[in-house]
C-alpha positions as a Markdown table, in Angstrom:
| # | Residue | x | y | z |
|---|---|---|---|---|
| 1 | Unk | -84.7 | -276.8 | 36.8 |
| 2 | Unk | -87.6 | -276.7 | 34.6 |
| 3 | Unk | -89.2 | -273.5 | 36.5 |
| 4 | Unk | -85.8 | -271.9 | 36.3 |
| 5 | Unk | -85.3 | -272.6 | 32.6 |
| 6 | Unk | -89.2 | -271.6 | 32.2 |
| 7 | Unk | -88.5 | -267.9 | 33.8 |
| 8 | Unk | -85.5 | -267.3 | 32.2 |
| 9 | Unk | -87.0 | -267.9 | 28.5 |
| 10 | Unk | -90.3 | -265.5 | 30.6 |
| 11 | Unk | -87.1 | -262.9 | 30.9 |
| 12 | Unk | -85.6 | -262.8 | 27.7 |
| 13 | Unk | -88.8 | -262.4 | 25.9 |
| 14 | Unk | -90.0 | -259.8 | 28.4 |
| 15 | Unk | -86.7 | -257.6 | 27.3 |
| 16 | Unk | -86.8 | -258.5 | 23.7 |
| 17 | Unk | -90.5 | -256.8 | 23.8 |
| 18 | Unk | -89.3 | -253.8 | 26.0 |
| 19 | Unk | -86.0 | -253.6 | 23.4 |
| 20 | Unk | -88.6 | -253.4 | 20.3 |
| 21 | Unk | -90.3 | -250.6 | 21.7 |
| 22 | Unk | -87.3 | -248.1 | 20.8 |
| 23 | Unk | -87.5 | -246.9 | 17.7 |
| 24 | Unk | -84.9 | -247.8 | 15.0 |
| 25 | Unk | -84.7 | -245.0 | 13.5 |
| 26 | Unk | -81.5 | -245.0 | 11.4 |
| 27 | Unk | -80.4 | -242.5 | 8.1 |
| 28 | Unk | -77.8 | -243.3 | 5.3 |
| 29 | Unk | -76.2 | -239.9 | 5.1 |
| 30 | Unk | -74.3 | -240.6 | 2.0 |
| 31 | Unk | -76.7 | -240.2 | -0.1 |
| 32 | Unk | -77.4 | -237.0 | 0.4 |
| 33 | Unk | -75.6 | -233.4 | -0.4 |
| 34 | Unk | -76.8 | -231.2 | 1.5 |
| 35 | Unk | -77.3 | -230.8 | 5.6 |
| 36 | Unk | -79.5 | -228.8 | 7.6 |
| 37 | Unk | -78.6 | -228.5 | 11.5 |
| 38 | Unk | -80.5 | -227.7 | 14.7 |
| 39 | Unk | -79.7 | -227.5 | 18.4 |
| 40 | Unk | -82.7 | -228.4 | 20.3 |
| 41 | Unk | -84.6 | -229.1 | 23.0 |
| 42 | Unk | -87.4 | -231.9 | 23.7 |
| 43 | Unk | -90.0 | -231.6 | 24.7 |
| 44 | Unk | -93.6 | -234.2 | 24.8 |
| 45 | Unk | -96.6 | -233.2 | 26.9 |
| 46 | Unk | -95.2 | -230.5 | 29.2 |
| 47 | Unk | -92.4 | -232.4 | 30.1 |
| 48 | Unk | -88.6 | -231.6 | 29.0 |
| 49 | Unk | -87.0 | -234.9 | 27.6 |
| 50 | Unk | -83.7 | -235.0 | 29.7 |
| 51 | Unk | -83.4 | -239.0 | 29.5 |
| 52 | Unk | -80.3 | -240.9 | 28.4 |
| 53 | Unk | -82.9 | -243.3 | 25.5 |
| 54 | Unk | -84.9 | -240.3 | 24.5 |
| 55 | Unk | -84.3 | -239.3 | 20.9 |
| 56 | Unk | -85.5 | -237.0 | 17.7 |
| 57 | Unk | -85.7 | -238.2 | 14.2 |
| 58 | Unk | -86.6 | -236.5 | 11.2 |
| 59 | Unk | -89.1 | -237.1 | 8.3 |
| 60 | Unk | -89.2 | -236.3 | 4.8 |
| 61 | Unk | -92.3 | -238.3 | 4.3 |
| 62 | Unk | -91.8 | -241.5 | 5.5 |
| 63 | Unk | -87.8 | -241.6 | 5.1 |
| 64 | Unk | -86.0 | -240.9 | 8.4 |
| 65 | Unk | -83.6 | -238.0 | 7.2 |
| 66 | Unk | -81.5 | -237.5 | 10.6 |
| 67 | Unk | -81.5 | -238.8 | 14.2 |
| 68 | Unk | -80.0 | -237.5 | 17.4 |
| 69 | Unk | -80.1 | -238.3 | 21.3 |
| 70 | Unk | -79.7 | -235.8 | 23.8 |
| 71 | Unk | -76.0 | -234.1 | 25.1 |
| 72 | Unk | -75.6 | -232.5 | 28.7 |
| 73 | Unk | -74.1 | -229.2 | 28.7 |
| 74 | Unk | -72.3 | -228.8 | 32.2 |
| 75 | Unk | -72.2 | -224.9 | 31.9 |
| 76 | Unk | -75.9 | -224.8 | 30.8 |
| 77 | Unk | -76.8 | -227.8 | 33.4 |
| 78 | Unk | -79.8 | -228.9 | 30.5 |
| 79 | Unk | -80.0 | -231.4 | 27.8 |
| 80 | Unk | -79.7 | -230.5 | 24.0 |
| 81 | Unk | -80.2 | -232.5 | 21.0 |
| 82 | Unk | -77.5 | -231.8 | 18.1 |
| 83 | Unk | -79.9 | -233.0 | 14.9 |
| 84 | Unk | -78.4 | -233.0 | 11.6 |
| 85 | Unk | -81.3 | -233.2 | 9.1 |
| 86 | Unk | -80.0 | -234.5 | 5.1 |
| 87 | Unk | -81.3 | -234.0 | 2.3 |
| 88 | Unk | -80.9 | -233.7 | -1.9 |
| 89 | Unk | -83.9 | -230.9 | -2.2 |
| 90 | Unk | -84.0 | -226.9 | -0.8 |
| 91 | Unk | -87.4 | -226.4 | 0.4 |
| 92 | Unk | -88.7 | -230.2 | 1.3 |
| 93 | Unk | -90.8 | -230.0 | 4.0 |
| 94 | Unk | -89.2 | -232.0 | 7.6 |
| 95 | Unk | -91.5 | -233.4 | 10.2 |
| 96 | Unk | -90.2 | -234.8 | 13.1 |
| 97 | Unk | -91.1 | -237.3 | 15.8 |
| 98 | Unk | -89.6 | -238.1 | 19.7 |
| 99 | Unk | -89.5 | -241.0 | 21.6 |
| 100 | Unk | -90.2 | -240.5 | 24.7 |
| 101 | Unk | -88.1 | -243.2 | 26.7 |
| 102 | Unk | -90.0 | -242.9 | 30.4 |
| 103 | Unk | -93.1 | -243.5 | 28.7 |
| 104 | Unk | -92.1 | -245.7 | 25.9 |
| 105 | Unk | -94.0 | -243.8 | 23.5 |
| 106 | Unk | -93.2 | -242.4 | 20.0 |
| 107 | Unk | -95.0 | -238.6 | 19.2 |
| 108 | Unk | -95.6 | -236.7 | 16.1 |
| 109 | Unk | -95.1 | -233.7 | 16.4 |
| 110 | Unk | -97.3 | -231.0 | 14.7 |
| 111 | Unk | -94.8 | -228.2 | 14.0 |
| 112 | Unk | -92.8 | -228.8 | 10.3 |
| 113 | Unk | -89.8 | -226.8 | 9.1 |
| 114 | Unk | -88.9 | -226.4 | 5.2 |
| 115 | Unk | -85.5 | -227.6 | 4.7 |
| 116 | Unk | -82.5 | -224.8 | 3.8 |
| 117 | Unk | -79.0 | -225.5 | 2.8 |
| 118 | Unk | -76.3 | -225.3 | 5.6 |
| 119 | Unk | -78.8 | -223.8 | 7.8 |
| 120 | Unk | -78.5 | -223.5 | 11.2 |
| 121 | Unk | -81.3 | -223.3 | 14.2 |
| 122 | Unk | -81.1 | -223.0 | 17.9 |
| 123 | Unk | -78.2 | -222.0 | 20.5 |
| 124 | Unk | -77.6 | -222.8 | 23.9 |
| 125 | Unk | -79.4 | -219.4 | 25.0 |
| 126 | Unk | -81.6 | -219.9 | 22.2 |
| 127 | Unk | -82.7 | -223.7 | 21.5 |
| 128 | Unk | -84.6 | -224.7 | 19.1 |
| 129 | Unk | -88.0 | -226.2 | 20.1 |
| 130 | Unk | -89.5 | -229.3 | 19.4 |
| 131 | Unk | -92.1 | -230.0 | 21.0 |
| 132 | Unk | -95.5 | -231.4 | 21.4 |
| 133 | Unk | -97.8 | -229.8 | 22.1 |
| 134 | Unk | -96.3 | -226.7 | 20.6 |
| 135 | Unk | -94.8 | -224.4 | 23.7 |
| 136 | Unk | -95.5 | -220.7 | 23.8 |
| 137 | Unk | -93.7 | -218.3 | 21.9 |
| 138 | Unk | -95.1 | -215.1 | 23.7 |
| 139 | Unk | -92.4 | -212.8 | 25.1 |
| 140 | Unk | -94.0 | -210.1 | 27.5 |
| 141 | Unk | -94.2 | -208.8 | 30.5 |
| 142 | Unk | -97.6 | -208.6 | 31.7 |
| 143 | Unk | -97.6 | -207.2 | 35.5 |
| 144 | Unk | -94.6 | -205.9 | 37.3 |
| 145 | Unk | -94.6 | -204.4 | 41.0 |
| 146 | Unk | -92.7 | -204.3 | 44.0 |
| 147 | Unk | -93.2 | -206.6 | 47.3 |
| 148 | Unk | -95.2 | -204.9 | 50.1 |
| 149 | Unk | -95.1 | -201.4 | 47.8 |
| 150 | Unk | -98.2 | -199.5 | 46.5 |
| 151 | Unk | -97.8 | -198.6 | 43.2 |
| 152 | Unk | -99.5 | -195.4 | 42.8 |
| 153 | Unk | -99.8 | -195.7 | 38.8 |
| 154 | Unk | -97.6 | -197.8 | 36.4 |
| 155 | Unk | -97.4 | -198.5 | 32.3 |
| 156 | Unk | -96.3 | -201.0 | 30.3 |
| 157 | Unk | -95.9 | -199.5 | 26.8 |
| 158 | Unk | -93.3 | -200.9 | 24.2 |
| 159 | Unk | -90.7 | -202.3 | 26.1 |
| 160 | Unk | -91.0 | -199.6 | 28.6 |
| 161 | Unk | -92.3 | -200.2 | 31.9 |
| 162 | Unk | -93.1 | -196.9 | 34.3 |
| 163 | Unk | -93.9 | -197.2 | 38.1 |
| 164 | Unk | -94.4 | -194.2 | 40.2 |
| 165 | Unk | -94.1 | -195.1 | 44.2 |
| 166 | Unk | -93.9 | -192.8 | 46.7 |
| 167 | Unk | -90.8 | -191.1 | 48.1 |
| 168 | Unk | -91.6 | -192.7 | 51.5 |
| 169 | Unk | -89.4 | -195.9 | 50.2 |
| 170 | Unk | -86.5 | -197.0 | 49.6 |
| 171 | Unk | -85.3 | -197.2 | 45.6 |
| 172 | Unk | -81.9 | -199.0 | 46.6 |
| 173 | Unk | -84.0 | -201.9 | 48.1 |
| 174 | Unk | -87.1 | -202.5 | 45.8 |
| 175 | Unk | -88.1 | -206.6 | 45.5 |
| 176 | Unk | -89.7 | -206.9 | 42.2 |
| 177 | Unk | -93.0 | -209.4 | 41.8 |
| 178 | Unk | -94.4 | -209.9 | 38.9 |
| 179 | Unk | -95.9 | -211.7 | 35.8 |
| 180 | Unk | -94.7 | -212.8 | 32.7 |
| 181 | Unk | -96.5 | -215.1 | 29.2 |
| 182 | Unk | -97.2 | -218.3 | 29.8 |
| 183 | Unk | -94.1 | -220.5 | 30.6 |
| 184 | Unk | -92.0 | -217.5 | 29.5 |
| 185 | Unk | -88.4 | -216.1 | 31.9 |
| 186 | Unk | -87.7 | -212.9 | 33.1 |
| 187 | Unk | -84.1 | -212.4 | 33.0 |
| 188 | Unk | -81.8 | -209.9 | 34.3 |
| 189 | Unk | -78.0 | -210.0 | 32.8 |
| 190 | Unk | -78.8 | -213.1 | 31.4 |
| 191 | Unk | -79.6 | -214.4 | 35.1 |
| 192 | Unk | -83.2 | -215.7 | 35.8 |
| 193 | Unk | -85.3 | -213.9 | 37.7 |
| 194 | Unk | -88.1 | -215.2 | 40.6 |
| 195 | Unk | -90.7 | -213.2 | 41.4 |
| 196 | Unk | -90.5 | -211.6 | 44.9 |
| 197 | Unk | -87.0 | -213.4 | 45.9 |
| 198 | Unk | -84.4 | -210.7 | 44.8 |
| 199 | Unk | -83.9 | -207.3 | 46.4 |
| 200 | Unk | -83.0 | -204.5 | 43.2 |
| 201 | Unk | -81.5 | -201.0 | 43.3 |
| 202 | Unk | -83.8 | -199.2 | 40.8 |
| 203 | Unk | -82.1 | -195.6 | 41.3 |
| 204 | Unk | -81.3 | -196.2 | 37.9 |
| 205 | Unk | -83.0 | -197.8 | 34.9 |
| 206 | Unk | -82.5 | -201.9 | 34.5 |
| 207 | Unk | -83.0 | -203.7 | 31.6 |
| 208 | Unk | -84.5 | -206.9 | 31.8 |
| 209 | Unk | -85.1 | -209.7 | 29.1 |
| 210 | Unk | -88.1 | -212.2 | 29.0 |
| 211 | Unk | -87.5 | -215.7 | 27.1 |
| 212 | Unk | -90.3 | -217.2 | 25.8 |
| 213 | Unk | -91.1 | -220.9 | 26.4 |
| 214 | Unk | -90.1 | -222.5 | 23.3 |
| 215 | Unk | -87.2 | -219.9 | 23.3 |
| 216 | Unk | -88.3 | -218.3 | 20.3 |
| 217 | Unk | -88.7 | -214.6 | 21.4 |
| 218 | Unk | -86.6 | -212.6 | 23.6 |
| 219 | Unk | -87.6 | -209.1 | 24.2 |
| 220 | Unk | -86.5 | -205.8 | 26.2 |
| 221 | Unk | -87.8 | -203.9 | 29.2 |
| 222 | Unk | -86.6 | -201.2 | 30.6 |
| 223 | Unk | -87.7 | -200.6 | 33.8 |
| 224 | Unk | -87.7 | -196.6 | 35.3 |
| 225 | Unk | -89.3 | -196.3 | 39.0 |
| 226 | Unk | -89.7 | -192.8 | 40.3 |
| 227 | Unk | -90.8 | -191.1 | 43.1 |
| 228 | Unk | -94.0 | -188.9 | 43.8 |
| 229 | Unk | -94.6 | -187.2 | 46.6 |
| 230 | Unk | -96.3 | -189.4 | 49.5 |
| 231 | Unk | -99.8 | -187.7 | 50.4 |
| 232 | Unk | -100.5 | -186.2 | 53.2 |
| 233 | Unk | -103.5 | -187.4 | 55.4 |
| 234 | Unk | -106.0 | -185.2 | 57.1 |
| 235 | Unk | -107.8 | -186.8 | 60.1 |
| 236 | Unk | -110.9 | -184.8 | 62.2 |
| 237 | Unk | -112.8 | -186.0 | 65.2 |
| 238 | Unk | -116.3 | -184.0 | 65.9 |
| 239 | Unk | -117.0 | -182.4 | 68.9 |
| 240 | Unk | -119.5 | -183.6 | 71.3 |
| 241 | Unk | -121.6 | -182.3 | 73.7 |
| 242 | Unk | -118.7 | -182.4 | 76.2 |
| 243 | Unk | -115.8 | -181.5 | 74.2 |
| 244 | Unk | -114.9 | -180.0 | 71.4 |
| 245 | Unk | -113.4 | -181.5 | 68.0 |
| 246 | Unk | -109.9 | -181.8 | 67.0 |
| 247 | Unk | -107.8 | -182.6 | 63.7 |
| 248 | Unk | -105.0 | -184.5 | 63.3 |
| 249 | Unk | -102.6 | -184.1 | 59.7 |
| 250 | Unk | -100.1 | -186.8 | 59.5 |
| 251 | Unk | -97.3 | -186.3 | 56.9 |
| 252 | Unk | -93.9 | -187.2 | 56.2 |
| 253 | Unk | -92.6 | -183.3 | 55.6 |
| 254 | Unk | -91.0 | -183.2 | 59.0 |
| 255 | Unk | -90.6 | -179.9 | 60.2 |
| 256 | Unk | -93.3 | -178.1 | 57.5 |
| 257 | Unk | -95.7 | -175.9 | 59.0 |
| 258 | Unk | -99.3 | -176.5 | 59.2 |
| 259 | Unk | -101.9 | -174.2 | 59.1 |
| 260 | Unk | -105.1 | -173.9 | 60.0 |
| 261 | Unk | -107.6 | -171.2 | 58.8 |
| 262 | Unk | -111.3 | -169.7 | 59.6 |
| 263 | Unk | -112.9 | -167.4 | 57.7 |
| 264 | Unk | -110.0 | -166.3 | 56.3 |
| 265 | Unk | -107.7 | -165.8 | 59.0 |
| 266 | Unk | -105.0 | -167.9 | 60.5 |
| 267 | Unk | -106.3 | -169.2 | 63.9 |
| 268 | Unk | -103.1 | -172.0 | 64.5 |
| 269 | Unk | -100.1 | -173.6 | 63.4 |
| 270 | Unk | -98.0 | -176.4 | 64.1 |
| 271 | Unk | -94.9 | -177.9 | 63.1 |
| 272 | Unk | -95.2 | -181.6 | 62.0 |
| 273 | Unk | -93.2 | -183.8 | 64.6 |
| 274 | Unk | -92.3 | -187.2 | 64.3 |
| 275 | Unk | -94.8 | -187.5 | 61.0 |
| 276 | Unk | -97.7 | -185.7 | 62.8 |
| 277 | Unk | -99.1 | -182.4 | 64.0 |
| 278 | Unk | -102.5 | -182.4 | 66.0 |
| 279 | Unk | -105.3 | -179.6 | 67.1 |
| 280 | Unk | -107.5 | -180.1 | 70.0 |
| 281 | Unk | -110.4 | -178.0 | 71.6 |
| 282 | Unk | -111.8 | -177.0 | 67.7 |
| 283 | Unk | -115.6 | -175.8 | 67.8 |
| 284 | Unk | -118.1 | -176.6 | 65.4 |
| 285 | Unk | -117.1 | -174.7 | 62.3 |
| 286 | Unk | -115.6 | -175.3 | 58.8 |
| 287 | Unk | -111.7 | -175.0 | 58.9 |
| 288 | Unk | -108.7 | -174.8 | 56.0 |
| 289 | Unk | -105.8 | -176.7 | 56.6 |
| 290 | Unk | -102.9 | -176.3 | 54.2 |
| 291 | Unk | -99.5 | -177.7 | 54.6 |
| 292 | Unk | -97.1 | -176.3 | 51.5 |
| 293 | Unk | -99.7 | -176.6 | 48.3 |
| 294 | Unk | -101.9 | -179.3 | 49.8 |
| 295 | Unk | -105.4 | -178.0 | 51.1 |
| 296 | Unk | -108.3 | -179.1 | 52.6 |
| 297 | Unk | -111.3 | -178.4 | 54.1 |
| 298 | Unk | -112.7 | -180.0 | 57.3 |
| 299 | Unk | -116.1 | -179.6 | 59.1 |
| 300 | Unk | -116.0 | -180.0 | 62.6 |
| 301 | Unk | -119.4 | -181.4 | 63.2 |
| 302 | Unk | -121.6 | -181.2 | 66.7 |
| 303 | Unk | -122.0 | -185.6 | 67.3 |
| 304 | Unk | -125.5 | -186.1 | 69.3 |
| 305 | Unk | -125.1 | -189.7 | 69.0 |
């Protein structure tokens, strides 16, 4: 009886000690006029506060001037905290603190706000951040390409982003990959976007938007892709002492005409078929080959080893 009694007074004081650790913050709103309101998110060391115990406060000094738990919002599926902040003053200067409830810890946060009549701060696209440390507020987009595409050049310039590919692929069926600030979302009609996971038509522009991490900034791109014309590729192989060299242009201008000249006279040409046109039995000599305004010249060398 006596170990049962013992553990049971063990228990109570156990709880009683856990109980203290919450914070009693607490605010007599009546004796204030004036009301300044945020909606929030939480946030202490990386970690969004999502917990039913977690809570905000804030400060003038050392007088709690508003308190708030956190709210789930179905349509959002994330947690936001609905602070009122009170006070008698324009322009006093709110701090704020969390309690994290997992951890059982209570954190200052660095970032202070000056207090403004009926104010409001923070939406549920745009939340209000508190946080500590402080979360990013950078907005841009830093790389953007397309999955398994070359890009043959590309610009980022105010809110612009160019990418030329060539007309070998597909614009209907572009996957876009790419890299945005620190903790920041790329969003497309307001839908988030994961790099290298969603197939885009890009015959047209698209507009994307990139959220920042504390949700502070939200800026534009508009992306344009066009098409340049894929290059064509000139192969040779020398001639050796028991056969003679050949070239070999491969292109995707099915159907366009090759041709091949030597000093200054057309010696052959060849219709490119199935992405390709080739010429065998070539001596050693130097050769222009031309298909529409590409040109090149090609040496067919005598290989002794």
């Amino acid at each position: 009886m006596k170990i049962i009694t013992f553990l049971c007074i063990q228990f109570f004081l156990i709880s009683n000690l856990v109980v203290a650790q919450v914070p009693s913050w607490k605010v007599d709103e009546n004796t204030y006029q004036y009301s300044m309101t945020f909606l929030a998110k939480l946030n202490a060391n990386g970690k969004q506060l999502v917990s039913a115990n977690d809570k905000v406060a804030a400060f003038f000094g050392n007088t709690c001037r508003g308190v708030s738990g956190l709210t789930y919002v179905a349509s959002k599926n994330n947690y936001y905290a609905y602070l009122t902040v009170f006070s008698n003053t324009q322009g006093e200067v709110i701090k704020f603190k969390l309690y994290d409830s997992t951890n059982d810890k209570v954190i200052e946060v660095s970032k202070q706000i000056s207090f403004n009549v009926n104010e409001h701060k923070g939406n549920l696209f745009q939340s209000y951040s508190i946080a500590e440390p402080t979360l990013n507020n950078k907005a841009e987009v830093l790389t953007f390409d397309f999955m398994n595409i070359k890009t043959v050049s590309s610009s980022i310039n105010n809110g612009k982003i160019s990418i030329n590919i060539y007309d070998i692929n597909d614009l209907t069926l572009l996957k876009p990959i790419f890299n945005v600030s620190k903790g920041a979302k790329l969003l497309k009609n307001r839908v988030l976007q994961k790099s290298g996971e969603n197939t885009v038509n890009f015959t047209s522009e698209i507009l994307y938007e990139v959220l920042s991490e504390d949700e502070s900034s939200l800026n534009n791109y508009i992306v344009f892709v066009q098409k340049v014309p894929t290059p064509t590729l000139f192969y040779k192989k020398d001639a050796v002492c028991y056969a003679r060299g050949a070239i070999k242009v491969v292109s995707n201008k099915e159907g366009k005409t090759v041709t091949i000249n030597k000093n200054g006279k057309v010696i052959f040409t060849k219709k490119i078929i199935n992405g390709e046109a080739t010429f065998t039995d070539l001596e050693v000599d130097s050769y222009i080959v031309s298909i529409d305004s590409e040109v090149k010249l090609i040496n067919i060398d005598l290989k002794t080893k």
